[in-house]
TORPA-4810 file (N, C-alpha, C, O; in nm, 3 decimals):
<nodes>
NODE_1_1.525_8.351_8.640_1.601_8.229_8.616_1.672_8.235_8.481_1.618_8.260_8.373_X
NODE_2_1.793_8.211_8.500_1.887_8.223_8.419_1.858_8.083_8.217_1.815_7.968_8.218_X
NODE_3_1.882_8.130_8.148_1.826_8.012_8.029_1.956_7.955_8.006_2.061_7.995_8.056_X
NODE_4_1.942_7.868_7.935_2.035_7.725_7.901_2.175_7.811_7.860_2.276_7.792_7.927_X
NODE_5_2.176_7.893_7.763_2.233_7.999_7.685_2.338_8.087_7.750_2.453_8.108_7.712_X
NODE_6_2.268_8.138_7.865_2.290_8.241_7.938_2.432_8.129_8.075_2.526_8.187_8.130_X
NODE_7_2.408_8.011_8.089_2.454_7.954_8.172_2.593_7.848_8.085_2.687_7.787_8.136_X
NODE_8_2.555_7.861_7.957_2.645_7.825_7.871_2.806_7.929_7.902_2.918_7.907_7.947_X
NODE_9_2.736_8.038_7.849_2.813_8.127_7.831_2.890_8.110_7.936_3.000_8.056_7.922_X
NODE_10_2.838_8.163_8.084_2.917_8.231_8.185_3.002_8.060_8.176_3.123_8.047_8.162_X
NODE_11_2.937_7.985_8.184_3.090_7.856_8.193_3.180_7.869_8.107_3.297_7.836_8.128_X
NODE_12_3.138_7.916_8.003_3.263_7.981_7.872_3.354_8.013_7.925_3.463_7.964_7.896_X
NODE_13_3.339_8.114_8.028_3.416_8.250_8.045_3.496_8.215_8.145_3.606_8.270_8.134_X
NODE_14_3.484_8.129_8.260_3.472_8.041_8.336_3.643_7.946_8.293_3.741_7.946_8.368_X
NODE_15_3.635_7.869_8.144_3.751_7.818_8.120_3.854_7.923_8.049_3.976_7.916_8.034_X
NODE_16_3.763_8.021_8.013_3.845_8.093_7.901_3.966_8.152_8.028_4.083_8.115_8.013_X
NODE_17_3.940_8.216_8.115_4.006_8.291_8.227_4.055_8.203_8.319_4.080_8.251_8.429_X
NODE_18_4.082_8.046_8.297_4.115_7.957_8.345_4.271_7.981_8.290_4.366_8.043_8.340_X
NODE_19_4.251_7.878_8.122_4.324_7.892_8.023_4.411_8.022_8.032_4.522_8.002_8.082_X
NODE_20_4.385_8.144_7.996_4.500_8.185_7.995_4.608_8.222_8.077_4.699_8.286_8.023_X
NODE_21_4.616_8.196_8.191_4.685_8.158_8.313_4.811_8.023_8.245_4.923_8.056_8.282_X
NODE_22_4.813_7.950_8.198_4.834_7.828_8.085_4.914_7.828_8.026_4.875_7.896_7.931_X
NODE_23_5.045_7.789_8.000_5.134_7.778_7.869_5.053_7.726_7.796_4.938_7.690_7.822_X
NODE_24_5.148_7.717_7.640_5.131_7.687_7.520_5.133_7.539_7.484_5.235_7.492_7.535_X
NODE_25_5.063_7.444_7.417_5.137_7.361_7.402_5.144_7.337_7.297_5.069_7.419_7.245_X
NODE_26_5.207_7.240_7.174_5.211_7.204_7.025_5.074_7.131_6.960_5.065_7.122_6.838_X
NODE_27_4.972_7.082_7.042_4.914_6.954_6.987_4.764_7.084_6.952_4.710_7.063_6.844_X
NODE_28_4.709_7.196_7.027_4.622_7.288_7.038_4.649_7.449_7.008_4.754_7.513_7.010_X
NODE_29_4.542_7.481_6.986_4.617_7.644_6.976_4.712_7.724_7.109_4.813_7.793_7.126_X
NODE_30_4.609_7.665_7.177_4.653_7.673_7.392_4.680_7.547_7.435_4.647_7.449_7.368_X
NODE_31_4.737_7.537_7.541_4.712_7.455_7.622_4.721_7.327_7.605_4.774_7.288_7.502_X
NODE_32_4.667_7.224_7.710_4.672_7.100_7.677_4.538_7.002_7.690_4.493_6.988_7.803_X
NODE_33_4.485_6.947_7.600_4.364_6.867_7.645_4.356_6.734_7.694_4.424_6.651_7.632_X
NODE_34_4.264_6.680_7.824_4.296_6.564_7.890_4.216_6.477_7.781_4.256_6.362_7.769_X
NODE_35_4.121_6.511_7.709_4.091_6.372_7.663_3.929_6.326_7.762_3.875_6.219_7.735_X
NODE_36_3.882_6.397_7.846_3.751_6.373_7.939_3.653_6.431_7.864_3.537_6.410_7.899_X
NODE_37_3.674_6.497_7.772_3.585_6.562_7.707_3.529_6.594_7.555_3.430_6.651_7.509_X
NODE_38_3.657_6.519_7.495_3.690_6.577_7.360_3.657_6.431_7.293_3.703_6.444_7.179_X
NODE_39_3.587_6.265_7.307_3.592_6.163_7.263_3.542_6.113_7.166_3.567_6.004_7.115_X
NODE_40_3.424_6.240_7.117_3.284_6.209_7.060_3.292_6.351_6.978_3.339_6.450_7.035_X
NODE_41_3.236_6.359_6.818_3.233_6.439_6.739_3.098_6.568_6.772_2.984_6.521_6.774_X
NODE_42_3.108_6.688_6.792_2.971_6.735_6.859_2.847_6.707_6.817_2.802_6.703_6.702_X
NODE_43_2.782_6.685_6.946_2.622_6.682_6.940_2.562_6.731_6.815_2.579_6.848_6.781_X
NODE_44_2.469_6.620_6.722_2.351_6.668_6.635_2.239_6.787_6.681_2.157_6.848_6.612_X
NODE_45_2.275_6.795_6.855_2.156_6.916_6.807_2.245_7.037_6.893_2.188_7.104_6.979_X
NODE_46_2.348_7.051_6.869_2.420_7.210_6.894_2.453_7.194_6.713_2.557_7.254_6.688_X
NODE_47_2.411_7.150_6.626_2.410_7.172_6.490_2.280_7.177_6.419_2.264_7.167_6.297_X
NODE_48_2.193_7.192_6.504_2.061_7.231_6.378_1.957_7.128_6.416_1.839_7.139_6.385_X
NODE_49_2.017_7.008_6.498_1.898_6.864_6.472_1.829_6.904_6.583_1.881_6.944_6.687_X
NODE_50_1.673_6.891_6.553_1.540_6.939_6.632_1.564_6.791_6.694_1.577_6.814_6.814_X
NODE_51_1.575_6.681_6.678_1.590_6.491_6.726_1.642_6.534_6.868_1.764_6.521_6.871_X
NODE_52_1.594_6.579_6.983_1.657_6.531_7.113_1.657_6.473_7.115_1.776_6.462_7.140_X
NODE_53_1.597_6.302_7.106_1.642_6.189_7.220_1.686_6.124_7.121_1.614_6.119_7.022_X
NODE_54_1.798_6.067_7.120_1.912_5.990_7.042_2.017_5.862_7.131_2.065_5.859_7.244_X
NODE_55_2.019_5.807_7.063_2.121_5.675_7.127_2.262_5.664_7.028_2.237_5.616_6.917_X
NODE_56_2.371_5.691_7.045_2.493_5.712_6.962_2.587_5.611_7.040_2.566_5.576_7.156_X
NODE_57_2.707_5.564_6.950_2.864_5.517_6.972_2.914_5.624_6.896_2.865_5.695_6.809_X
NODE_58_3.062_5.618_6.968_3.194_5.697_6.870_3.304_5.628_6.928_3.303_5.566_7.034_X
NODE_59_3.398_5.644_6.850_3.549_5.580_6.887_3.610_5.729_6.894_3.554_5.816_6.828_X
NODE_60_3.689_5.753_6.948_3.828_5.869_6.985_3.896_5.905_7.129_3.871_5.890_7.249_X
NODE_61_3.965_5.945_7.070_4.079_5.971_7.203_4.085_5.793_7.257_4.046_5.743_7.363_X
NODE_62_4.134_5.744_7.165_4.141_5.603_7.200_4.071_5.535_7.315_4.120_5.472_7.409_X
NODE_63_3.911_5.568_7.280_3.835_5.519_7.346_3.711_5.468_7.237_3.708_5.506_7.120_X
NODE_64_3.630_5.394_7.286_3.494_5.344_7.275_3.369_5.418_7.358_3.346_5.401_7.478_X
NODE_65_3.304_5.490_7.280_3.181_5.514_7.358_3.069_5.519_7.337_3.035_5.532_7.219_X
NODE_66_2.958_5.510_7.450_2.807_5.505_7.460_2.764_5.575_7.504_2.765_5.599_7.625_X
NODE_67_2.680_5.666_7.369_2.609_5.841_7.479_2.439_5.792_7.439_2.408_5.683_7.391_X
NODE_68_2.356_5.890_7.469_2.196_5.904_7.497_2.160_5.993_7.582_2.223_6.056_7.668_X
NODE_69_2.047_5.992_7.546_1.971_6.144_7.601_1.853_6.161_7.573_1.786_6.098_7.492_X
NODE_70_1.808_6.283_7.668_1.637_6.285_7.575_1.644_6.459_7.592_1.739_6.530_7.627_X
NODE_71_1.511_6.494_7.555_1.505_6.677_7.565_1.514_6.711_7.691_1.487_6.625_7.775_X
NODE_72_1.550_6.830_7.728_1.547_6.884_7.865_1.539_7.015_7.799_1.637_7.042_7.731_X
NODE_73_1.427_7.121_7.802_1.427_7.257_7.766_1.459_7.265_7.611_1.441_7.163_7.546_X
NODE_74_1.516_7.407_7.533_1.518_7.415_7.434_1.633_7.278_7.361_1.638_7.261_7.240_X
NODE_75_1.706_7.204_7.447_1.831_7.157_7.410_1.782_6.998_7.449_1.667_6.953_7.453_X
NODE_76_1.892_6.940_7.472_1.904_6.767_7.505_2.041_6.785_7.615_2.136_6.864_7.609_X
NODE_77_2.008_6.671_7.721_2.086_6.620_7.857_2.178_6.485_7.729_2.120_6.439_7.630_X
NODE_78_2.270_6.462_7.755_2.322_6.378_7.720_2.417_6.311_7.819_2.494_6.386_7.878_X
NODE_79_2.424_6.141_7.852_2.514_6.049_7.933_2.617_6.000_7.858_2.587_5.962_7.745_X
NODE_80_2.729_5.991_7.893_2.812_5.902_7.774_2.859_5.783_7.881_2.826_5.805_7.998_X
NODE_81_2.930_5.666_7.857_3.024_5.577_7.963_3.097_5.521_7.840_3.028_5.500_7.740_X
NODE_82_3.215_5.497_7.836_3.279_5.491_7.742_3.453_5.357_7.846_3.485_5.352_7.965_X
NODE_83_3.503_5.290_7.738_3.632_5.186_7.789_3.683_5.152_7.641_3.648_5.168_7.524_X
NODE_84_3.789_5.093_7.720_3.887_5.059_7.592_4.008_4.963_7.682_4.101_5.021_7.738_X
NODE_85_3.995_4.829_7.686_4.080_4.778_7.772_4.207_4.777_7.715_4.220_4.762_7.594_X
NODE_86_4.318_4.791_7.802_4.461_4.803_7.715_4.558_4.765_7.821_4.548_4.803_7.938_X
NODE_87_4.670_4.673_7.767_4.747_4.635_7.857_4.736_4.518_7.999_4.704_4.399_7.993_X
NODE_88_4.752_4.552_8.052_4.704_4.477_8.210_4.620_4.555_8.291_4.590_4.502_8.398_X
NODE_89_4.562_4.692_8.265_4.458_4.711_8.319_4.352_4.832_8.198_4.362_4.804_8.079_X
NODE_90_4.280_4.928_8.226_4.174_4.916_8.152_4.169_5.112_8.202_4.195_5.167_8.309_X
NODE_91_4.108_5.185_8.023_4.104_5.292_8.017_3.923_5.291_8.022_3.859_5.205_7.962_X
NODE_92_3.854_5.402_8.104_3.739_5.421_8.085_3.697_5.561_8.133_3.762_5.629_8.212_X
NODE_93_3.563_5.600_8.068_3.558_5.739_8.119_3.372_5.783_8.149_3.299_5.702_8.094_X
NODE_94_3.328_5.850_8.195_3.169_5.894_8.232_3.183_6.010_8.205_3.280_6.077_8.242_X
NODE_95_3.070_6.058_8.122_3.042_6.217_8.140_2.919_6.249_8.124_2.847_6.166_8.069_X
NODE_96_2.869_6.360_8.162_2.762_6.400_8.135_2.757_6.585_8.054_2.823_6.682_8.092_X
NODE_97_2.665_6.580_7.946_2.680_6.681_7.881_2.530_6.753_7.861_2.438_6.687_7.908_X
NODE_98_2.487_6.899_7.786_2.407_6.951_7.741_2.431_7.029_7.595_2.521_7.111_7.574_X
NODE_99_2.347_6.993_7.513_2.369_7.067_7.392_2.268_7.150_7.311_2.190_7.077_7.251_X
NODE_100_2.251_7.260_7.295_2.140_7.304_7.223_2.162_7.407_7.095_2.266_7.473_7.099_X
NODE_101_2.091_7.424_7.005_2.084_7.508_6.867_2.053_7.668_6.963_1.964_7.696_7.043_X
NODE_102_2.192_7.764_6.901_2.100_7.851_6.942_2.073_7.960_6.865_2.015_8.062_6.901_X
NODE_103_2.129_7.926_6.726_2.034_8.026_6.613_2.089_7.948_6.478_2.198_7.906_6.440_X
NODE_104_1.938_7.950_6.420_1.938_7.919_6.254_1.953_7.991_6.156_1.997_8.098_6.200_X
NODE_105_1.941_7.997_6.024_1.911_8.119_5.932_1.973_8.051_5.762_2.089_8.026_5.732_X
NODE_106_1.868_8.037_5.689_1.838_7.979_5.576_1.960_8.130_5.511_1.939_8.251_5.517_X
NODE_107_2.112_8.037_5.440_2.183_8.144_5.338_2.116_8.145_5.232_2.059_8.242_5.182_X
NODE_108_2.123_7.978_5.170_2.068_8.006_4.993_2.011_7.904_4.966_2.082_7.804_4.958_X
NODE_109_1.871_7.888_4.945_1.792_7.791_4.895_1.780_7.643_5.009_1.721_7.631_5.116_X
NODE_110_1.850_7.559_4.941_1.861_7.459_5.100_1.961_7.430_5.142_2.004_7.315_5.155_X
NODE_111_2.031_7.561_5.176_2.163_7.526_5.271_2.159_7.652_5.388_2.177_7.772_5.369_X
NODE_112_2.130_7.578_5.521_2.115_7.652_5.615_2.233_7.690_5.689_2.338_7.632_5.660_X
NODE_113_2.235_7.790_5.794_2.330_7.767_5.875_2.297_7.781_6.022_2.179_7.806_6.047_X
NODE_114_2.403_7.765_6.148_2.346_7.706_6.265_2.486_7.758_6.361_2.603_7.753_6.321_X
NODE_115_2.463_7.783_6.431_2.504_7.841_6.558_2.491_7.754_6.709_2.375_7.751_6.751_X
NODE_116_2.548_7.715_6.758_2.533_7.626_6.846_2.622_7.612_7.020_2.707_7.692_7.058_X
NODE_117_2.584_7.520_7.083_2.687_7.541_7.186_2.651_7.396_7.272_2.547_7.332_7.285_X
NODE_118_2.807_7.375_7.329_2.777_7.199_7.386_2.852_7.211_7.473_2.961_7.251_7.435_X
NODE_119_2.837_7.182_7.635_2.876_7.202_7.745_2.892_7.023_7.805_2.787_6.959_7.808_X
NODE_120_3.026_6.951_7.850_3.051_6.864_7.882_3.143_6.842_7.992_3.255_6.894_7.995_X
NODE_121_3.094_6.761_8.087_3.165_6.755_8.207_3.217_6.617_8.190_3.132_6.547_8.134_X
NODE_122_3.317_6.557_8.217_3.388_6.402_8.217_3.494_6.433_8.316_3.553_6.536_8.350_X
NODE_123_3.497_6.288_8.358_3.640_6.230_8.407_3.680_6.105_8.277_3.620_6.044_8.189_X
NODE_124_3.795_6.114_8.321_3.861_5.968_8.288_3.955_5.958_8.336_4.011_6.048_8.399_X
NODE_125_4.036_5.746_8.305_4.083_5.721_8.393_4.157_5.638_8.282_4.113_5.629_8.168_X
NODE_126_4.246_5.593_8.315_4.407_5.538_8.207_4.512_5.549_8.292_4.601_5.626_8.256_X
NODE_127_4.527_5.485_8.409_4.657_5.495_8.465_4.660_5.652_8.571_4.690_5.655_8.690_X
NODE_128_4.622_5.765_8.488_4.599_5.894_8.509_4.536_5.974_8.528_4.567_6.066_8.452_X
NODE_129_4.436_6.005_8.605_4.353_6.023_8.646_4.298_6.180_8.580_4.375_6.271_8.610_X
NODE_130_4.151_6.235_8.477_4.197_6.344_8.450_4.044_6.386_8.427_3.968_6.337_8.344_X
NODE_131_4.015_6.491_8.525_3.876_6.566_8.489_3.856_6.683_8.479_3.919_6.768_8.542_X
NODE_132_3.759_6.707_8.391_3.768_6.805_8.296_3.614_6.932_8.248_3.500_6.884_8.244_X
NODE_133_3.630_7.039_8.227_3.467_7.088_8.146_3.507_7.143_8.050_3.619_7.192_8.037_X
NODE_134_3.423_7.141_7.973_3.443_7.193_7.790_3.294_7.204_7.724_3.188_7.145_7.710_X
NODE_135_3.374_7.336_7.690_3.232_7.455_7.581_3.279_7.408_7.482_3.397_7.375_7.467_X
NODE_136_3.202_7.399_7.413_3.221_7.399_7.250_3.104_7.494_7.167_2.989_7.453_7.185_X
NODE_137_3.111_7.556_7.122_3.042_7.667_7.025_3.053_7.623_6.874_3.164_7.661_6.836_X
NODE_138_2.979_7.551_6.759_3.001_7.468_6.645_2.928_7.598_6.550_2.811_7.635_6.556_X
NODE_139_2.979_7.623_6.508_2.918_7.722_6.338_2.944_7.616_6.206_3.047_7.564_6.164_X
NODE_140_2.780_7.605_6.151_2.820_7.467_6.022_2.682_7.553_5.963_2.609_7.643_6.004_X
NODE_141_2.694_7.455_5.821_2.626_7.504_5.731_2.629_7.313_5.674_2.707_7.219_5.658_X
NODE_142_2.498_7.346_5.664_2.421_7.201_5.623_2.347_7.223_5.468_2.304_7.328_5.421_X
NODE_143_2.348_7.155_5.438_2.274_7.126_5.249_2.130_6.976_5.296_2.129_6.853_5.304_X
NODE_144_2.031_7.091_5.315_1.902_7.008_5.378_1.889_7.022_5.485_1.951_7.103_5.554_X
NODE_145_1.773_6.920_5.535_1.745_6.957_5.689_1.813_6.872_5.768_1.823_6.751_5.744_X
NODE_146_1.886_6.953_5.906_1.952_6.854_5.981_1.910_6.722_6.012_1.967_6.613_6.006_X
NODE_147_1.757_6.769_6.059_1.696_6.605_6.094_1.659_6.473_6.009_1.611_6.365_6.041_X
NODE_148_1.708_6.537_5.869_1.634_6.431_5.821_1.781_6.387_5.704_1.896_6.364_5.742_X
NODE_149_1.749_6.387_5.612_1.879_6.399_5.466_1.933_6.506_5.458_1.863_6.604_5.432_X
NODE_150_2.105_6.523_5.482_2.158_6.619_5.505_2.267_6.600_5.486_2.307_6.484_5.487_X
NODE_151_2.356_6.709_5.461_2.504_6.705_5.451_2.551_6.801_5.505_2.512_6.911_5.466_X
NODE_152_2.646_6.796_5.609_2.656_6.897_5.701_2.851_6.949_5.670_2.937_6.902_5.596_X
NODE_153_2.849_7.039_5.747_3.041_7.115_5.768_3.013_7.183_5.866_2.906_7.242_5.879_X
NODE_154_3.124_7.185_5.966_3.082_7.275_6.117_3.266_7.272_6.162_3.356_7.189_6.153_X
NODE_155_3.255_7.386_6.202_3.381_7.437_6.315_3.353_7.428_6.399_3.231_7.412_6.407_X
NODE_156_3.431_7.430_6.536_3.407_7.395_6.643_3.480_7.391_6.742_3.533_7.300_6.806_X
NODE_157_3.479_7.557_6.750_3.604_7.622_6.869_3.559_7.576_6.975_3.436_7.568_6.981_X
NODE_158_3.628_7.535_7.076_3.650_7.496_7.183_3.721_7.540_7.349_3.839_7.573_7.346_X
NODE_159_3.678_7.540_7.432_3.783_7.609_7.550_3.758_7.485_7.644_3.659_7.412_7.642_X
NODE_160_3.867_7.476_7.726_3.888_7.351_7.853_3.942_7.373_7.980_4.050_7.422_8.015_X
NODE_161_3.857_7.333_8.035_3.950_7.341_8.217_3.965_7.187_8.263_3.877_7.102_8.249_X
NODE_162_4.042_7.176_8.297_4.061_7.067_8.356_4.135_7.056_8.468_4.161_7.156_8.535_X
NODE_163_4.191_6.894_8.514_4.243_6.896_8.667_4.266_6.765_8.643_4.179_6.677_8.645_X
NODE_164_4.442_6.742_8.610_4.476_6.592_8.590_4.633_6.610_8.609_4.695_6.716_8.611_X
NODE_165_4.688_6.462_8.624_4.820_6.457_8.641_4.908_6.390_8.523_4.864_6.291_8.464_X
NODE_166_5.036_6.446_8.489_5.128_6.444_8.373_5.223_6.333_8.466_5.256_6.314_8.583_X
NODE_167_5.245_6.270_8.319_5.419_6.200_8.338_5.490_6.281_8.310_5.478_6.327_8.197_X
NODE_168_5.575_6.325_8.382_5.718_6.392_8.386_5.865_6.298_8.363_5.908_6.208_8.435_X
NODE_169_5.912_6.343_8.263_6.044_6.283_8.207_6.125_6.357_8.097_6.074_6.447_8.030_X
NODE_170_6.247_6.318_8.081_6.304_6.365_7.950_6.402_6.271_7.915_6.417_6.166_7.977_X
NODE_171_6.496_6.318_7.776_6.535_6.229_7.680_6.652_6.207_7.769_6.694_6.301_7.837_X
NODE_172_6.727_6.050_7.777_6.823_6.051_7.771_6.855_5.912_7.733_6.759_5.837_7.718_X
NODE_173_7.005_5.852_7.712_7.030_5.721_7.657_6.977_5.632_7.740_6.894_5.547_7.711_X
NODE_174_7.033_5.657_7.861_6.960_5.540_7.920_6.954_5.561_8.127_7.012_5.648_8.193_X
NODE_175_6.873_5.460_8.172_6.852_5.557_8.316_6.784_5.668_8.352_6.826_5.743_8.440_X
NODE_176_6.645_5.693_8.272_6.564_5.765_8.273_6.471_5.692_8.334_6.444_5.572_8.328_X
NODE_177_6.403_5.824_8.422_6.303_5.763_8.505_6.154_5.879_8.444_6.149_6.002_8.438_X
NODE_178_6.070_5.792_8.416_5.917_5.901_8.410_5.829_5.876_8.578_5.788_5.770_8.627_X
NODE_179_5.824_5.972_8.615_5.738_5.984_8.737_5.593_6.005_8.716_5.583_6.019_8.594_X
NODE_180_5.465_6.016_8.774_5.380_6.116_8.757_5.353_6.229_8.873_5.347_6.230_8.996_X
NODE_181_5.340_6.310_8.785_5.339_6.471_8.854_5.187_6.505_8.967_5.080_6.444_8.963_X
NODE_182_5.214_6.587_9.032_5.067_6.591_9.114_4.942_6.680_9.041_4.950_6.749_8.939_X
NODE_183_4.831_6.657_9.120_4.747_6.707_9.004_4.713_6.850_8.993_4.686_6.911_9.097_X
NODE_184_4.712_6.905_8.889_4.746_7.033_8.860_4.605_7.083_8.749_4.558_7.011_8.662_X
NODE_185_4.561_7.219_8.782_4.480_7.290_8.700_4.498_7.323_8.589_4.588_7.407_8.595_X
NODE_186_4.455_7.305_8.443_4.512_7.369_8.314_4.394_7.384_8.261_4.284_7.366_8.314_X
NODE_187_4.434_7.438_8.087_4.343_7.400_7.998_4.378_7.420_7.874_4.491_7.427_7.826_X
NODE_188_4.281_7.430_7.825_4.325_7.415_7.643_4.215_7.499_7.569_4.113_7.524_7.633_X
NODE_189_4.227_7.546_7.435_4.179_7.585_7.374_4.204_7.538_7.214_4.299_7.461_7.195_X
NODE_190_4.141_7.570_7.124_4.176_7.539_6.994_4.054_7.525_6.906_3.945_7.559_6.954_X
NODE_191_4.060_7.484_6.798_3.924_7.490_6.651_3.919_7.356_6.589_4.012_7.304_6.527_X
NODE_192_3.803_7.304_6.611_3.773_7.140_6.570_3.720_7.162_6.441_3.676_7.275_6.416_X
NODE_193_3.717_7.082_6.362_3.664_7.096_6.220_3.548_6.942_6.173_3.603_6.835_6.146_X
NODE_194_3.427_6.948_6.171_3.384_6.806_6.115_3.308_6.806_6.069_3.251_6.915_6.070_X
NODE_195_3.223_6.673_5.974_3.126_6.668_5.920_3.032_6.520_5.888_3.060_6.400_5.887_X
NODE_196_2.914_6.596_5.865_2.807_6.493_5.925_2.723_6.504_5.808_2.713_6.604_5.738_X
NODE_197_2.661_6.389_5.790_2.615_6.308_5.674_2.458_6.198_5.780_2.456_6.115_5.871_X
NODE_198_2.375_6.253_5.711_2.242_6.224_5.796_2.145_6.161_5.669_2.172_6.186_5.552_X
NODE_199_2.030_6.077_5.709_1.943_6.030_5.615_1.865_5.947_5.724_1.916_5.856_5.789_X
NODE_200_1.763_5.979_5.733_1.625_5.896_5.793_1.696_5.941_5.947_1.756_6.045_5.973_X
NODE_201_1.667_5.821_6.040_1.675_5.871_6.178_1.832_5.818_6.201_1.854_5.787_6.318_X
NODE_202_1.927_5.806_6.124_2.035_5.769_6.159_2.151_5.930_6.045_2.133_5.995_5.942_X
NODE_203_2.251_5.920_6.145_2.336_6.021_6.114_2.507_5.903_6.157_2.524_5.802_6.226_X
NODE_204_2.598_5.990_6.071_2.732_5.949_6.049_2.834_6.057_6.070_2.856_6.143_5.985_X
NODE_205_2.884_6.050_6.163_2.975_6.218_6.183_3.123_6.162_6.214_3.165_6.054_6.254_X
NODE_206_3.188_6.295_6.175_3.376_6.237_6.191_3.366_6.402_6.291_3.277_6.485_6.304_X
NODE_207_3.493_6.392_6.340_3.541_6.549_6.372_3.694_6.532_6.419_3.738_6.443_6.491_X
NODE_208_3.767_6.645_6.357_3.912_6.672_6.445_3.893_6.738_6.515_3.857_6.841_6.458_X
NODE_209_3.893_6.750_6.619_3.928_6.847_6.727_4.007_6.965_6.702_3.964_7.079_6.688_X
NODE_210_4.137_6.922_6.696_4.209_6.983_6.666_4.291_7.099_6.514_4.398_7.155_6.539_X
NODE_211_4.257_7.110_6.439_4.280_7.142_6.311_4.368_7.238_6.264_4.421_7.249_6.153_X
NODE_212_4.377_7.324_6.388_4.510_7.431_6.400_4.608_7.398_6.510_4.555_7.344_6.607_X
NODE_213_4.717_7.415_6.517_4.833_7.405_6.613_4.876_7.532_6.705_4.778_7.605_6.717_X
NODE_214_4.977_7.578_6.767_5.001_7.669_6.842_5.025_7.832_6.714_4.998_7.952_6.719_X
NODE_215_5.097_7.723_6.600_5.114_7.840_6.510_5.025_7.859_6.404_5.070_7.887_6.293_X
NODE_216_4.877_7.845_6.426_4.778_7.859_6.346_4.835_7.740_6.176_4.813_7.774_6.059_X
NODE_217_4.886_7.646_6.208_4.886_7.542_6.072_4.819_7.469_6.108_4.787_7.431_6.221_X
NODE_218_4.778_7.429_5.953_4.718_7.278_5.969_4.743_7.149_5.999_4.843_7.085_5.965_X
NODE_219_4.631_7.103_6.078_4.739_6.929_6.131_4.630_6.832_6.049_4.512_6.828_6.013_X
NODE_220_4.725_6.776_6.047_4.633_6.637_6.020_4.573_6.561_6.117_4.637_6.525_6.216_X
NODE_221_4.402_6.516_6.094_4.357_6.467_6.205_4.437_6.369_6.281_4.451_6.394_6.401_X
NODE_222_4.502_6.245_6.226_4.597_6.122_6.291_4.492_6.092_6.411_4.370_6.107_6.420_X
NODE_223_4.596_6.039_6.504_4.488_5.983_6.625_4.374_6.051_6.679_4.270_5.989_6.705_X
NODE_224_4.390_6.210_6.702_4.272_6.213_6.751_4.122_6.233_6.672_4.017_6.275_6.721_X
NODE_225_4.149_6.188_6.538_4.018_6.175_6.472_3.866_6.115_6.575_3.860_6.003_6.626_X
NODE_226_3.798_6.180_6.582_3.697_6.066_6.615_3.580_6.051_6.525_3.572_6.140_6.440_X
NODE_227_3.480_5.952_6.522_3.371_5.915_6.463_3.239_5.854_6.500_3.244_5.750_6.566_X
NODE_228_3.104_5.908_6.462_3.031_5.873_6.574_2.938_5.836_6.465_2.932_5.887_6.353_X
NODE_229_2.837_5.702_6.531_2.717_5.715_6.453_2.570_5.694_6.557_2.545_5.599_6.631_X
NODE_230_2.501_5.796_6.537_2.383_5.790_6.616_2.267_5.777_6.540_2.246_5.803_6.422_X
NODE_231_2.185_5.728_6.638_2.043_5.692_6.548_1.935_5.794_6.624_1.959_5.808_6.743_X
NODE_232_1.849_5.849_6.586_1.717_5.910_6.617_1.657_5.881_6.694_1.580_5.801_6.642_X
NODE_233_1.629_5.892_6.817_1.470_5.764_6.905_1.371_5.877_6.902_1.280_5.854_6.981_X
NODE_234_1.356_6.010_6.829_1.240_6.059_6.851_1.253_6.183_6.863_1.370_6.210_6.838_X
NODE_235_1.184_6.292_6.892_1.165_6.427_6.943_1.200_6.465_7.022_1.174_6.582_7.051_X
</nodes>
């Protein structure tokens, strides 16, 4: 029987050979991301936190959300359900994810570092219907222990498959029509950057997703910043 690790991976490989099939787009290094997956700053324990069962909110990708979980094996199961009403009708999304540590190693005195990986399945819904899976692999280096008082920094390359439909349109003065397109296979790739700030059983995390563009520059987080704060329920 295959381990948490081992089943991580092959889904890796899974979007990676998705993706490059994929144009380019401006907002990621690859591709394009729907947003089913990317809402919430990564999991405390694909960064070092021994705390499986946790109860968290985050705001991003212009949403509101509610995740939890408890241990399942070396890692934690995590639920999210997440809305954001807008307009005359209403954006919302479900996913379900797994995240686990999968190597530590003390650099200098008390600043560790951590190796990790977070596997998330979502839909969502905004008019546009768009579902999605996403690896994330986080390398950070923390000052203390994750679980307890800590100050954390983590990268957080990313790969995406998804299966959603685009508005199609272009510029003109006037008499333009946007349609939406049928639903089509893509994905995305790119390097998230964030950091997390922990003390007792509650933690405070931001993350960009995004942090490089098609031409390896820097972006500024802007909208898709997100921010999460979760509290501890235990072991």
């Amino acid at each position: 029987m295959w381990c948490a690790s081992r089943v991580l991976a092959t889904l890796g490989v899974a979007g990676i050979v998705t993706l490059s099939r994929r144009e380019v787009a401006a907002a990621q290094l690859a591709g394009s991301r729907s947003g089913a997956v990317s809402f919430a700053p990564t999991d405390q324990v694909a960064l070092g936190d021994s705390s499986h069962k946790s109860l968290g909110l985050a705001i991003g990708s212009a949403i509101y959300s509610l995740g939890g979980g408890t241990g399942i094996g070396k890692g934690a199961l995590r639920a999210y359900l997440g809305t954001l009403p807008i307009g005359y009708g209403a954006r919302w999304l479900a996913a379900l994810g797994y995240a686990q540590t999968l190597a530590t190693r003390t650099l200098i005195g008390p600043v560790r570092a951590s190796l990790g990986a977070q596997a998330t399945a979502g839909f969502r819904y905004e008019g546009v219907d768009a579902g999605a899976f996403g690896l994330t692999t986080p390398l950070g280096a923390t000052l203390g222990a994750p679980s307890s008082a800590s100050l954390g920094f983590y990268l957080a390359p990313y790969v995406e498959t998804n299966l959603m439909r685009r508005w199609v349109g272009s510029y003109c003065p006037q008499g333009c029509r946007h349609y939406l397109a049928g639903a089509s296979l893509s994905g995305a790739a790119g390097t998230g950057f964030g950091v997390r700030l922990s003390a007792s059983r509650i933690s405070l995390s931001a993350m960009a997703p995004d942090m490089l563009d098609k031409g390896s520059r820097l972006r500024r987080p802007g909208d898709d910043l997100s921010i999460g704060l979760t509290i501890r329920l235990g072991r």
